[in-house]
N, C-alpha and C positions, 0 to 999 in steps of 0.2 A: 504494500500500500504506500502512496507516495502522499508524504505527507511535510514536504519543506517545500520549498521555492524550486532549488536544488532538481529535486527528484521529477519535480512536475517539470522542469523544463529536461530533464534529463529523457523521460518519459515521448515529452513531446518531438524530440531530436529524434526517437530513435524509428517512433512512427513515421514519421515523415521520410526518412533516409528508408526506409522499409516498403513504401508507397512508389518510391523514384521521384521525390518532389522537392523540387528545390527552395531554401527559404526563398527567394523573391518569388516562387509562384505561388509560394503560402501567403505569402502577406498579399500578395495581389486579389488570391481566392476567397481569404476571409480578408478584405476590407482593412487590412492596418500596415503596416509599413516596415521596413525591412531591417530598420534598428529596431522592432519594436519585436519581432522574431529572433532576430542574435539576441539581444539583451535576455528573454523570454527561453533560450534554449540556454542561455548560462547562470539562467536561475535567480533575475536580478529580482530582489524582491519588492518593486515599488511599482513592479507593472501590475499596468490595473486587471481587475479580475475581468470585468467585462469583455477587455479585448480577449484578454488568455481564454473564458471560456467560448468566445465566438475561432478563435484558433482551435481547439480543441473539438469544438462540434465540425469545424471542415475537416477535420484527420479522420471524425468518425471515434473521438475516445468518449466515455460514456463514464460520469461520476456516481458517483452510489451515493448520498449522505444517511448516516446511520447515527439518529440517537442514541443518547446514553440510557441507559434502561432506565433512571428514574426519570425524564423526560416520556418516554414514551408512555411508561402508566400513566402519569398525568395528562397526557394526550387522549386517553381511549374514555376516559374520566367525562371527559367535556362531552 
C-alpha cells in the first residue's frame, strides 16, 4: 500500500513506463503539465491532490479509502 508522497509517485512512474507513455503525453492526456508529472513521479509532496488524482485516473490506478473500524461503526449508526 502506498502510503507517502514517495510511493505514490513511485507507483505512478512505474505505471506509466509499463503503459509505453511518456510523461509529456501524460501531462498532455490528463490536462496538467510536464513539471507537474516529474515533480509528481519524484514524490514532491506539495503537488496538489486534484491534479495527482486526475493523473492517476488516466493511468487507470484505482484508490481504495478504508476507514478505521471505529469510524465505520459510527457510520452504519447514522
Amino acid at each position: 500500500m502506498a502510503n507517502t508522497p514517495a510511493q505514490w509517485g513511485a507507483t505512478i512512474r512505474k505505471v506509466r513506463k509499463s503503459l509505453g507513455v511518456t510523461q509529456k503525453n501524460l501531462a498532455l492526456t490528463s490536462g496538467t503539465g510536464l513539471r507537474f508529472i516529474i515533480d509528481l513521479e519524484k514524490g514532491k509532496e506539495t503537488c496538489q491532490l486534484g491534479k495527482t488524482l486526475r493523473v492517476m485516473q488516466t493511468l487507470g490506478i484505482k484508490i481504495t479509502l478504508t476507514p478505521p473500524p471505529s469510524a465505520s461503526s459510527a457510520t452504519n449508526k447514522e
